[in-house]
C-alpha positions as CSV (number, residue, x, y, z in Angstrom):
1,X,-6.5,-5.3,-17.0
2,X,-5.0,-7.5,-14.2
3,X,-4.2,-5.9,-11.2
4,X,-1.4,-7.3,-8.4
5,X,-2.5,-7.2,-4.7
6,X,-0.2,-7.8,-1.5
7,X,-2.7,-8.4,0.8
8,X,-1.0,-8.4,4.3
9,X,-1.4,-8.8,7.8
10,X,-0.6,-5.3,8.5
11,X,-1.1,-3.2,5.3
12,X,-2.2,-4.3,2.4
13,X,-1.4,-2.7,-1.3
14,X,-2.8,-2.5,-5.5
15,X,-0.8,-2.1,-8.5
16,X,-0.4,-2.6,-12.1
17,X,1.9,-2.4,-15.3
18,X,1.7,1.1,-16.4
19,X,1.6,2.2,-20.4
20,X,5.4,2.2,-19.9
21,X,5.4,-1.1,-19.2
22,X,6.5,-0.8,-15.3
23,X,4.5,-1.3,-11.9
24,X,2.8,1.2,-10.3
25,X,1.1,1.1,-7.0
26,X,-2.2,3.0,-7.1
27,X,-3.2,5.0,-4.1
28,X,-6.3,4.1,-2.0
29,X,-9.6,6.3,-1.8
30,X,-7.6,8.5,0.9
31,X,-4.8,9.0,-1.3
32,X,-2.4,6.9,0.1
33,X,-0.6,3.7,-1.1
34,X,-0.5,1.5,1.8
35,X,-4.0,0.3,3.5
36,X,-3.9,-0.5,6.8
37,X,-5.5,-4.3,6.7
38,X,-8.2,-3.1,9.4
39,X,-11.6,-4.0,9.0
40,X,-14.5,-1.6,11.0
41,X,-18.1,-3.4,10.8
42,X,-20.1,0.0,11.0
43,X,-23.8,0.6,12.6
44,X,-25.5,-0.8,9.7
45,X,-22.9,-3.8,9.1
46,X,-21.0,-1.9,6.6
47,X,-17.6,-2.2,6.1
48,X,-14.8,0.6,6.2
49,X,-11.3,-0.5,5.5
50,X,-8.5,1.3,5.8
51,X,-7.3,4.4,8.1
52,X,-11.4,5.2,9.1
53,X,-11.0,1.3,10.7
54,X,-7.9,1.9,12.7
55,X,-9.6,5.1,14.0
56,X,-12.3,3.1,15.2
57,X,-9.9,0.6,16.7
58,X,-9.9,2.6,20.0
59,X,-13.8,3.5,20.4
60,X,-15.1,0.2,19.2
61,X,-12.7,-2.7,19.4
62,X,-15.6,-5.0,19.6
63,X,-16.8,-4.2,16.1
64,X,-13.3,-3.9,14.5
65,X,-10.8,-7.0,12.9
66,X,-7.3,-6.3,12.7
67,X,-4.4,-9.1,11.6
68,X,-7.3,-11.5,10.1
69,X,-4.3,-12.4,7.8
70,X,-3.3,-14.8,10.5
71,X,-6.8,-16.9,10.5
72,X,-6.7,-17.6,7.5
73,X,-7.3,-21.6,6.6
74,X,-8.6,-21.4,10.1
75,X,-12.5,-22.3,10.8
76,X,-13.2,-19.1,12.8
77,X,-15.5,-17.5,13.2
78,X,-15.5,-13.5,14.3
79,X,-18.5,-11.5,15.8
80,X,-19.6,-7.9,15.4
81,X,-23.0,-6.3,15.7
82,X,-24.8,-9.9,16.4
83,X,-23.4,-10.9,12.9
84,X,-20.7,-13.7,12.6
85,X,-17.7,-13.1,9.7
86,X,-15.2,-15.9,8.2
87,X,-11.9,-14.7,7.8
88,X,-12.0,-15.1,4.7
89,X,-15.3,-12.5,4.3
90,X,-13.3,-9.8,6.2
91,X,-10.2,-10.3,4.1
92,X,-12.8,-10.2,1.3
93,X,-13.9,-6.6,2.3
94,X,-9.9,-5.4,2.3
95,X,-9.7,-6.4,-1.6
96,X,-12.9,-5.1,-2.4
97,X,-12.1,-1.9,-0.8
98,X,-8.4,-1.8,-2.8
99,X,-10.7,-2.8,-6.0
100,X,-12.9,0.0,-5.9
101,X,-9.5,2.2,-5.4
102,X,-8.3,0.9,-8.6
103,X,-11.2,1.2,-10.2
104,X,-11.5,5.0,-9.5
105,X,-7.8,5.5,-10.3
106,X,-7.7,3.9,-13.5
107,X,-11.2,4.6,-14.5
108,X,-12.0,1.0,-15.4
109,X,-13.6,-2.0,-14.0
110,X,-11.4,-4.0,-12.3
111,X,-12.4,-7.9,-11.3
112,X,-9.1,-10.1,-11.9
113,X,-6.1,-10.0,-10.1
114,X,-2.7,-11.7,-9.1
115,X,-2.9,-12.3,-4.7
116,X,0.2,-12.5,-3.5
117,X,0.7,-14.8,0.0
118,X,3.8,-16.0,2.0
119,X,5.1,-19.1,0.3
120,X,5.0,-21.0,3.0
121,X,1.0,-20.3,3.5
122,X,-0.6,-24.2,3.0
123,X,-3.1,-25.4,0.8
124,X,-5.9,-24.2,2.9
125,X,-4.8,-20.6,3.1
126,X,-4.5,-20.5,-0.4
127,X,-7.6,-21.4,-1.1
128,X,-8.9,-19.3,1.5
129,X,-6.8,-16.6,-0.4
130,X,-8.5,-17.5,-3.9
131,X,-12.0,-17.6,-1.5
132,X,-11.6,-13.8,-0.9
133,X,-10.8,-12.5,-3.8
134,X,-13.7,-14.5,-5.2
135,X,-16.3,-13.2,-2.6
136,X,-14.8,-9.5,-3.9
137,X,-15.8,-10.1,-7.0
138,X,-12.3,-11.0,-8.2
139,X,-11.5,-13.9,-10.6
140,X,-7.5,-14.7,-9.1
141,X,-5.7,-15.3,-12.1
142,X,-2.8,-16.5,-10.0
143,X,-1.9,-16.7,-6.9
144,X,2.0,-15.9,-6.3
145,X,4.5,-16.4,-3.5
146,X,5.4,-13.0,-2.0
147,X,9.2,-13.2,-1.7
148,X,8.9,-14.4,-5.4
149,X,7.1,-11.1,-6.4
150,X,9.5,-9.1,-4.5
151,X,12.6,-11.0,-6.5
152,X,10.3,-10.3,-9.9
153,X,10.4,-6.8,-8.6
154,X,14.2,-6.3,-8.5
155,X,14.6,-8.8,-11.5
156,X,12.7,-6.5,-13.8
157,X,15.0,-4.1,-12.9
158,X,18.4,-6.0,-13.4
159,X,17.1,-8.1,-16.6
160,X,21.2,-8.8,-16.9
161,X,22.3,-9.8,-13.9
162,X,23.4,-13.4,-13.0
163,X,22.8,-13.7,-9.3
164,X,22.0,-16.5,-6.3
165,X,19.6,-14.2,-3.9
166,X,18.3,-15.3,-0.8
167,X,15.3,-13.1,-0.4
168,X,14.3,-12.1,4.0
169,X,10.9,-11.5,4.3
170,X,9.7,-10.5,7.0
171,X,6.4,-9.0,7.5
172,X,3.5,-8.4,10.1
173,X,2.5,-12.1,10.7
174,X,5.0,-14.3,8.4
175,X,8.3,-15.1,7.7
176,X,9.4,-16.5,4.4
177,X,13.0,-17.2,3.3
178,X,13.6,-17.9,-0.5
179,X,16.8,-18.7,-2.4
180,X,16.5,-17.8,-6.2
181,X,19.2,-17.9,-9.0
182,X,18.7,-14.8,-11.6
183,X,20.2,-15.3,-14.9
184,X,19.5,-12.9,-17.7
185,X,15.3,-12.0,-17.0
186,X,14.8,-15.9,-15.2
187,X,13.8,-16.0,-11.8
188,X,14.5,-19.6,-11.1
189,X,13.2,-20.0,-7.4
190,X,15.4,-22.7,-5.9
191,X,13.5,-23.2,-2.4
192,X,11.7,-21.5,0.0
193,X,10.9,-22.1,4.1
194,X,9.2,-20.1,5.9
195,X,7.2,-19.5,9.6
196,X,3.5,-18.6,9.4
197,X,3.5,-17.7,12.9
198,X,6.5,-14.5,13.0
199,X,6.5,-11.3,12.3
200,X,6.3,-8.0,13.5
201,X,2.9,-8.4,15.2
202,X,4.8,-10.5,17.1
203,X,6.7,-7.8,18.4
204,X,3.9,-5.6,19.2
205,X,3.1,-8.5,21.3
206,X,5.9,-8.4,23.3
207,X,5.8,-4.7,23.8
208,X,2.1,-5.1,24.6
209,X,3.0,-7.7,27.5
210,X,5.6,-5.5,28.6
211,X,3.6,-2.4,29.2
212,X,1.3,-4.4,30.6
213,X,3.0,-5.7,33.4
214,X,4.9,-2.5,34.1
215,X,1.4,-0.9,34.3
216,X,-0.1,-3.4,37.1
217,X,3.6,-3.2,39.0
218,X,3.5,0.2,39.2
219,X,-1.0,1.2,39.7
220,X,-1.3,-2.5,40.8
221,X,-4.4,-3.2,37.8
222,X,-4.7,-6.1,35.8
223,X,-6.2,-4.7,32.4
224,X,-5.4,-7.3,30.6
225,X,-8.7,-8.5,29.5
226,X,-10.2,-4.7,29.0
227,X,-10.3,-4.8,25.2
228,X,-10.6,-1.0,25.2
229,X,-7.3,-0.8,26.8
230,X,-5.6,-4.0,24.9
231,X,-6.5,-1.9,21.8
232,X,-4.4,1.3,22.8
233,X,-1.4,-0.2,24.3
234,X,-1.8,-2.4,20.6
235,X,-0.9,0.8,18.9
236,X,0.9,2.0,21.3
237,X,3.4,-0.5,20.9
238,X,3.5,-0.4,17.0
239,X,4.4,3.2,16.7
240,X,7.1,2.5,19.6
241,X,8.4,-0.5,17.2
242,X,8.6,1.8,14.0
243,X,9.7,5.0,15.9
244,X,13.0,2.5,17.4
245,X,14.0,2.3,14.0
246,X,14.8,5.2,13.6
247,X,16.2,6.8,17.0
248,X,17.3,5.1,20.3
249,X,14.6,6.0,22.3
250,X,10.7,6.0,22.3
251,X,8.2,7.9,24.8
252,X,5.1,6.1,25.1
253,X,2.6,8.3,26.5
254,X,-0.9,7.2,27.1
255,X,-2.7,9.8,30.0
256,X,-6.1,8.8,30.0
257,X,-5.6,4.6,29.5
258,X,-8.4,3.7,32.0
259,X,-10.0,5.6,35.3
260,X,-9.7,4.4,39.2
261,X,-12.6,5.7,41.0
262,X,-13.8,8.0,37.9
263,X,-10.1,9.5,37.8
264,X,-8.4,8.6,34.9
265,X,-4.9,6.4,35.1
266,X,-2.5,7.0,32.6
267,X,0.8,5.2,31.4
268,X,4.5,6.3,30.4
269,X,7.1,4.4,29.4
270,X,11.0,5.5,27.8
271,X,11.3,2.2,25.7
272,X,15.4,2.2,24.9
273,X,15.9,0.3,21.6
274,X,18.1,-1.6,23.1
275,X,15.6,-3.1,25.6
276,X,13.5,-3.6,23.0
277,X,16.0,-5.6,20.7
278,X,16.4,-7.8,23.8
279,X,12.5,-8.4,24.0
280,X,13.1,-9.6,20.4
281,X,16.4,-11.0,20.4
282,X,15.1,-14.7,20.2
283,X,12.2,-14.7,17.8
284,X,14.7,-13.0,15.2
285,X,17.6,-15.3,15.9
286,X,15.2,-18.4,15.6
287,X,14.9,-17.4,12.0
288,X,18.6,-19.1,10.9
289,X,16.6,-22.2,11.3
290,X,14.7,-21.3,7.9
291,X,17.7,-19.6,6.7
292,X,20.0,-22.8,7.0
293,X,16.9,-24.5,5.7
294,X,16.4,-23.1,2.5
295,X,19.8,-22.9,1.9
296,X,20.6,-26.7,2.3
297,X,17.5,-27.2,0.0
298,X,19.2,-25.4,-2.7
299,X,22.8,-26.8,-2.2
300,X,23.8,-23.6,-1.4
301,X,26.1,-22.0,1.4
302,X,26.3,-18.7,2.2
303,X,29.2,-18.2,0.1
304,X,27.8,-19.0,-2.4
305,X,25.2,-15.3,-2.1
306,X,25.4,-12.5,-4.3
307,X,22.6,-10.3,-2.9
308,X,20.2,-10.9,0.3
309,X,16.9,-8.9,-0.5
310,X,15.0,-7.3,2.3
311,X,11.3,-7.5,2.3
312,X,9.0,-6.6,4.6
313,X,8.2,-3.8,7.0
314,X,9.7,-5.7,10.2
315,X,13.1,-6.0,8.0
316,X,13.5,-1.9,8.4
317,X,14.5,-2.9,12.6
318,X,17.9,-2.7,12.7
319,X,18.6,-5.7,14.8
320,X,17.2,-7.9,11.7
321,X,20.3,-6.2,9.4
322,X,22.3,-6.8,12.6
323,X,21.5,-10.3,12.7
324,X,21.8,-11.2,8.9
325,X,24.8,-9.6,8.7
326,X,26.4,-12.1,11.6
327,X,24.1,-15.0,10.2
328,X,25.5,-14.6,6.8
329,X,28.4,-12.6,6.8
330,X,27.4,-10.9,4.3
331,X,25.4,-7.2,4.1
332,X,22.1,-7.4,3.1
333,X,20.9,-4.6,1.1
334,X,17.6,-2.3,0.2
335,X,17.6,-2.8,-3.8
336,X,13.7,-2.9,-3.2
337,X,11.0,-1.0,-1.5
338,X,10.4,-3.3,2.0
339,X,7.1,-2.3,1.8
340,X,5.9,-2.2,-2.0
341,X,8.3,-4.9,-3.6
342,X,6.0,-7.5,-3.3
343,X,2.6,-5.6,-4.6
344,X,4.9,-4.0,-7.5
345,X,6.1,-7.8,-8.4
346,X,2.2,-8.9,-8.6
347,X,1.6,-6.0,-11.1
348,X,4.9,-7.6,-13.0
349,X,3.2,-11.1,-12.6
350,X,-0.3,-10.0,-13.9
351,X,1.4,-7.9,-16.9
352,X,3.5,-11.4,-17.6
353,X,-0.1,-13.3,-18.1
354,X,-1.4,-10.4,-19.8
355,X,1.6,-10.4,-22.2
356,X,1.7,-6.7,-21.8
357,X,5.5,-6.2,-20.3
358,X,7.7,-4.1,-22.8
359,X,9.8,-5.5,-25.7
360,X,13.2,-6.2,-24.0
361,X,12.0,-6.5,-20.6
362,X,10.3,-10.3,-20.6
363,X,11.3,-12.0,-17.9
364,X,10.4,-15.6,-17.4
365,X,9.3,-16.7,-13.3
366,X,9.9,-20.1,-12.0
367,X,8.7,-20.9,-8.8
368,X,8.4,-24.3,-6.0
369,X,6.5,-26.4,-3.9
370,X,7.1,-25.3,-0.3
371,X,5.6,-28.4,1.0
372,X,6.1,-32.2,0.5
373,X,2.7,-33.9,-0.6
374,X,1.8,-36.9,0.3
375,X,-0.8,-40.1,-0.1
376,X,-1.8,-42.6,2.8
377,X,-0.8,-45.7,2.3
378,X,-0.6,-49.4,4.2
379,X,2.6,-50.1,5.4
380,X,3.3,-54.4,5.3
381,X,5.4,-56.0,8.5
382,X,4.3,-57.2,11.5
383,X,2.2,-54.3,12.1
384,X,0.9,-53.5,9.0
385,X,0.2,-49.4,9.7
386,X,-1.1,-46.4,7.5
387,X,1.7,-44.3,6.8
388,X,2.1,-41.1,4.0
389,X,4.1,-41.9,0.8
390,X,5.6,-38.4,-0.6
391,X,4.8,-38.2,-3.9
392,X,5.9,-34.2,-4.2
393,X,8.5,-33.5,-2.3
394,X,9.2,-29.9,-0.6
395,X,10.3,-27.5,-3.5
396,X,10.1,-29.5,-6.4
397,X,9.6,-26.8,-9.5
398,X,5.7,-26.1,-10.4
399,X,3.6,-26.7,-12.1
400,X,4.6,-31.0,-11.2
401,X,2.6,-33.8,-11.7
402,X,3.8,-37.1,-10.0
403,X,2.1,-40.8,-10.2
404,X,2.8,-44.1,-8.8
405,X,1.2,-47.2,-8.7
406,X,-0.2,-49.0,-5.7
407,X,-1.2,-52.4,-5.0
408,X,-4.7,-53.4,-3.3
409,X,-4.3,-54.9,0.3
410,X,-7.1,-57.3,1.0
411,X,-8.6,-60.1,-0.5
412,X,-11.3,-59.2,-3.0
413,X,-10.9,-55.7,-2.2
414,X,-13.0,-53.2,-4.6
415,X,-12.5,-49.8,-3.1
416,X,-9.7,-47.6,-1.9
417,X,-9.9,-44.3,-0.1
418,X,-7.5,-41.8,-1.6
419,X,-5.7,-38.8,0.9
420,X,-4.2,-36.3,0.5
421,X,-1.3,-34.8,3.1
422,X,1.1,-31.9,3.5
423,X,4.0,-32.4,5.4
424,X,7.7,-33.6,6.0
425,X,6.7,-36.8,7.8
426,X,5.9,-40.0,6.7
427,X,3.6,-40.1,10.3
428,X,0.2,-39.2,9.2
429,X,-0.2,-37.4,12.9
430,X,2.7,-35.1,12.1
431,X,1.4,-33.7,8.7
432,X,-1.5,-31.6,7.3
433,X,-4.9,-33.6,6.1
434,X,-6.1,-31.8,3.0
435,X,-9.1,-33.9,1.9
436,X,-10.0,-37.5,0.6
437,X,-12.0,-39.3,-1.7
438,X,-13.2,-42.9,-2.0
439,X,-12.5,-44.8,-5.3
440,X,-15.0,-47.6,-6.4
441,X,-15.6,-50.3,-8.3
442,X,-12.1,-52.0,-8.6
443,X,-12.1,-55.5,-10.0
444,X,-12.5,-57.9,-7.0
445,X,-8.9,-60.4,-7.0
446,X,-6.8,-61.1,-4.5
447,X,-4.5,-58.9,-2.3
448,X,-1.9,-57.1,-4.3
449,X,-3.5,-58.2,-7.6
450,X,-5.2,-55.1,-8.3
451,X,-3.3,-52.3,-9.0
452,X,-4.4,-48.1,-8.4
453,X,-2.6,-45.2,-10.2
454,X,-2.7,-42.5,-8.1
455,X,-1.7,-38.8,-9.7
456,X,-1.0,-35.9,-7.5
457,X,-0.6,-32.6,-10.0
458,X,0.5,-29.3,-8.3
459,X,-0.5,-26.2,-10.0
460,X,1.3,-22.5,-10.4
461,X,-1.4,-21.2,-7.5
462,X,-0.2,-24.2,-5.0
463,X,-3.3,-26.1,-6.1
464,X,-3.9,-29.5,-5.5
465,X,-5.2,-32.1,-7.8
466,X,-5.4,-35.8,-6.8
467,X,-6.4,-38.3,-9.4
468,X,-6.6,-42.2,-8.8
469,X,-8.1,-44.7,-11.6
470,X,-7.5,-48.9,-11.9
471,X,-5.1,-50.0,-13.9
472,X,-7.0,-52.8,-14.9
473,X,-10.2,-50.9,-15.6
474,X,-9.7,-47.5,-17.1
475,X,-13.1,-46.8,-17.1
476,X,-12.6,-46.6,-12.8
477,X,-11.5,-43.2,-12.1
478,X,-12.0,-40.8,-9.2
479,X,-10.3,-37.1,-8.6
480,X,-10.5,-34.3,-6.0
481,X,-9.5,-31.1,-6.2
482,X,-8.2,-29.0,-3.8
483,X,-8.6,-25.5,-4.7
484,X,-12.4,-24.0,-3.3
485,X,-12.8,-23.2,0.6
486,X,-16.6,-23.9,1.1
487,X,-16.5,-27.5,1.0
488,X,-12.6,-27.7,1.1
489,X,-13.4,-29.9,-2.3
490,X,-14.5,-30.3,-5.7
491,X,-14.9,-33.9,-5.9
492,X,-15.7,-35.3,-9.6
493,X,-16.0,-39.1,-9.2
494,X,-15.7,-39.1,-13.1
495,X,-17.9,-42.4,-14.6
496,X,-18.8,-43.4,-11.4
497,X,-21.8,-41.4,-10.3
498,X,-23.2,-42.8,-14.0
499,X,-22.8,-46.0,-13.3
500,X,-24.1,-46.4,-10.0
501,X,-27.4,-45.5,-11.6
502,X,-27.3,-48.4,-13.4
503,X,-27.0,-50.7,-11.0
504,X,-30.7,-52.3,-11.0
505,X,-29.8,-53.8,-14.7
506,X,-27.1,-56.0,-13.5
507,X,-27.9,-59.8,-14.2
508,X,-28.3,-60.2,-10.2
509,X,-29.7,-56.8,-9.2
510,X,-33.1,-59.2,-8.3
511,X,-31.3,-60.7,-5.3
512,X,-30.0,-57.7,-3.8
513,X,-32.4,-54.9,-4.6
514,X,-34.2,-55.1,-1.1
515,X,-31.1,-54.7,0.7
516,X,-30.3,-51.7,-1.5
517,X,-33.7,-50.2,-1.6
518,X,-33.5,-50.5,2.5
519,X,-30.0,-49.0,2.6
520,X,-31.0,-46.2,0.4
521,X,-34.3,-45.5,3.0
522,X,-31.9,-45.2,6.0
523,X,-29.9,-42.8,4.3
524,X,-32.9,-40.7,3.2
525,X,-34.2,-40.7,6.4
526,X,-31.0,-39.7,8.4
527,X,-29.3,-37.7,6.2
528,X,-31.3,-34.6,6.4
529,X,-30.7,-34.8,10.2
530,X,-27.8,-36.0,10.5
531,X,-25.1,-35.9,7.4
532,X,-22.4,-36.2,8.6
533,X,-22.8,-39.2,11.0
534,X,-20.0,-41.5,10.4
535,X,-22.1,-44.8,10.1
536,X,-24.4,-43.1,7.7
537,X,-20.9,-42.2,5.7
538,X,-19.9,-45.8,6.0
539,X,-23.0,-47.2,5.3
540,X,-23.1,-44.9,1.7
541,X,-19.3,-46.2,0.9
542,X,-20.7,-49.8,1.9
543,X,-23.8,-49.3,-0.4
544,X,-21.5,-47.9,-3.0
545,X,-19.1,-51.1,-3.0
546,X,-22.1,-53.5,-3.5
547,X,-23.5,-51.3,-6.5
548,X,-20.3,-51.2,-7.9
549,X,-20.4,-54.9,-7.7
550,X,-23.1,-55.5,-9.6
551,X,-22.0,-52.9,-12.6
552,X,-19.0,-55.1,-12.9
553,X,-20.5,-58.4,-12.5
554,X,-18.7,-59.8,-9.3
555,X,-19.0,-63.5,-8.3
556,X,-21.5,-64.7,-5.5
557,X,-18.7,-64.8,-3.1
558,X,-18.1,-61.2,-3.5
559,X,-21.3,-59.6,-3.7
560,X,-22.4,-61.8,-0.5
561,X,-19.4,-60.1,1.3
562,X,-20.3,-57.0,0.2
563,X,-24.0,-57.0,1.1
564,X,-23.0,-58.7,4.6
565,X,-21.1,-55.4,4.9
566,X,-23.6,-52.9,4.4
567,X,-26.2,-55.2,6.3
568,X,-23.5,-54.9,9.4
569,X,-23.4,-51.2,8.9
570,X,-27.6,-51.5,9.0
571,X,-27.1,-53.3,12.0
572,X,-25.1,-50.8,13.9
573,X,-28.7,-47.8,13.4
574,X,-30.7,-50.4,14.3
């Protein structure tokens, strides 16, 4: 069995496709359906997850990881008990824990799954996502956009409907807005934008600030780095944010929140939701930006609506309706469970790769590329610049697989490095580096000669593939791809890594092979120390080039300019 996970910065949920062929969200060891997405590192550096983690929030803050949604594809780290935790590990420990949960429910091991994230998380968080459910012991079948699951969600439930849906999700760290068409069981995702950085953590922030400067104002104490006290008013604030959605008022009453010469100091506030919607006001109303956004990339208008989805726990605030409403003109309605659309669509997802969904009730998912993807290239003129050429652009339909052929740019030129971007821009500062590999061994001709395929393939999951070979000489091929987080890379320099080895059996290997053999000693020796020094990595690409030019047989000419290179990279450790 497959099993769907919304794994969330706030809560995080399991589900799958019951023997009646619909989703069902299974409850957690405590019986409930929605996990808190807290993390509590206990004495002996075991985890809880869950409700026994939030109750540790307040006694032990220092040991306790809340919102580590929000670091993913980041290179954190976070310490409790001595011991430092990726993201990615904590995160690991929240699908582990739903997992087991499953596994006791259904009575059956559980270790694959469908991961839901926002679909506008990037490469890295993805494969920080896939990292996770790995380290739990999960093999990720798929990794799905979350307004997409939510739209699978209602879809399975209106298999005859012919609708354009924008879907609102708003959650406790992201914001993703998708248009989708459904006709008759297709969910035909037209385009998607998003913010990574919104949510309703954001307005627990706020609150958070709030209450803190009302606090020193009024006792005239600055608490605001006493973690103990951070981690109250945090909670605090999130029950006053839930508790405004549903009445106008909230007390916040906190009496013993810190002590002044051993007597305790309390705090209480009446938070009015309309003071509160003001606090918010411009964080929700910056959100027509993704709205107009995604609408524009599907050709769409308002107008043009049928149904505006709300998903996400922050949609339940009022204001949001409020705002849509005015935004769109148009009344957005509940058709789905805010908080269980999404994990109920990932059970839908898993049951579609399982081929287990009902007779009558297939329904067919077609998603996009929230990004445009792009490769470096040299831009001719009077200055001749590195710029990035889109191959992919931002939500073309996946799975997509795009080449186009380059040209080389110097004389006698018989390598290329290959990278990899994310982003709008065609300025390489402006976008996301994902990862690059070097390509050796091209035929040595003149500039422009020589020309370089280059194949970007994006997968279902959001996965990156970049391939490059010569035109010239098939047998020169080199790919990367982007889908582990250790390294960041799997690199398979396909041929290459053969050949090199065979180097010494070229018809001038003779002249060369003490300039090798010493190139080769440098690298011994400092690698160990020091791998990632950049002349050591030049002096490797350098030593690379002049192997390559021996395989292939290069003229004097060449292979003098190539061993003058690595003998000016020697230089430079000398």
């Amino acid at each position: 069995m497959i099993v769907g996970i919304d794994l969330g910065t706030s809560t995080s949920e399991i589900a799958y496709l019951n023997a009646d062929g619909k989703p069902e969200v299974i409850p957690n060891l405590d019986g409930e359906l929605i996990t808190p997405s807290v993390v509590h590192l206990d004495e002996n550096n075991e985890p809880v997850v869950g409700m026994a983690a939030v109750n540790k929030l307040l006694e032990e803050p220092q040991n306790t990881f809340m919102e580590v949604k929000r670091l993913m594809g980041q290179e954190k780290l976070l310490s409790a008990r001595g011991e430092k935790y990726t993201p990615v590990k904590i995160a690991s420990f929240i699908l582990r824990y739903l997992a087991d949960s499953a596994e006791v429910y259904l009575n059956e091991k559980v270790d694959r799954a469908v991961i839901t994230v926002p679909a506008y998380f990037t490469d890295r968080q993805r494969r920080d996502t896939i990292k996770a459910g790995e380290l739990a012991g999960l093999t990720v079948e798929r990794i799905i956009n979350e307004p997409t699951a939510a739209a699978l969600d209602y879809g399975l439930e209106n298999l005859k409907d012919i609708k354009n849906i924008l879907v609102y999700d708003l959650g406790g760290g992201t914001l993703d807005v998708t248009v989708l068409e459904l006709f008759e069981g297709v969910v035909d995702v037209k385009s998607s934008c998003g913010n990574n950085a919104l949510g309703g953590k954001d307005f627990d922030e706020l609150l958070l600030q709030s209450f803190l400067k009302k606090f020193q104002i009024k006792e005239r104490m600055d608490l605001s780095n006493d973690i103990k006290v951070i981690s109250a008013l945090k909670q605090a604030a999130e029950q006053c944010k839930k508790d405004l959605s549903g009445s106008e008022q909230h007390e916040v009453a906190l009496p013993f929140l810190t002590r002044r010469k051993s007597k305790p100091v309390g705090f209480k506030e009446t938070v009015l939701r309309k003071d509160f919607e003001k606090l918010i006001a411009d964080k929700i109303t910056s959100t027509e930006t993704q709205i107009r956004t995604a609408l524009s990339d599907a050709h769409m208008t308002p107008s043009d609506l049928d149904t505006v989805l709300l998903v996400g726990g922050s949609t339940r605030i009022p204001f949001v309706s409020q705002f849509l409403s005015n935004t769109l003109n148009f009344e957005p309605k509940k058709f789905v469970d805010p908080d269980l659309a999404v994990v109920r669509g990932a059970a839908i997802q898993a049951g579609i790769i399982e081929g287990t969904l009902k007779d009558g009730d297939a329904i067919i998912l077609s998603d996009v590329c929230p990004y445009s993807l792009s490769t470096e290239v040299l831009r001719e003129g009077v200055f001749p610049r590195v710029v990035c050429d889109i191959l992919i652009k931002r939500n073309t339909t996946i799975p997509a697989t795009v080449s186009k052929i380059y040209v080389t740019s110097h004389d006698y030129q018989t390598a290329v490095d290959v990278g990899a971007y994310q982003g709008e821009s065609t300025e390489l500062a402006e976008n996301v580096f994902l990862d690059r590999f070097r390509l050796s061994g091209i035929p040595s001709d003149l500039a422009g000669k020589e020309q370089i395929k280059i194949i970007f393939s994006y997968d279902l999951n959001g996965i990156l593939k970049v391939e490059a070979e010569s035109v010239s000489n098939s047998g020169v091929k080199g790919s990367i791809t982007i889908n582990t987080a250790n390294a960041g890379k799997k690199q398979e320099v396909e041929i290459i890594e053969a050949d090199l080895n065979n180097w010494n059996s070229a018809p001038n290997a003779s002249k060369y092979k003490n300039v090798i053999r010493r190139a080769e000693k440098l690298i011994e020796d400092e690698d160990g120390d020091n791998g990632d020094d950049l002349v050591i990595e030049n002096l490797k690409g350098a030593l690379e080039e002049l192997k390559m030019g021996l395989i292939h047989n290069l003229g004097d000419i060449e292979l003098e300019d190539l061993k003058d290179n690595v003998l000016d990279v020697i230089s430079e450790l000398d």
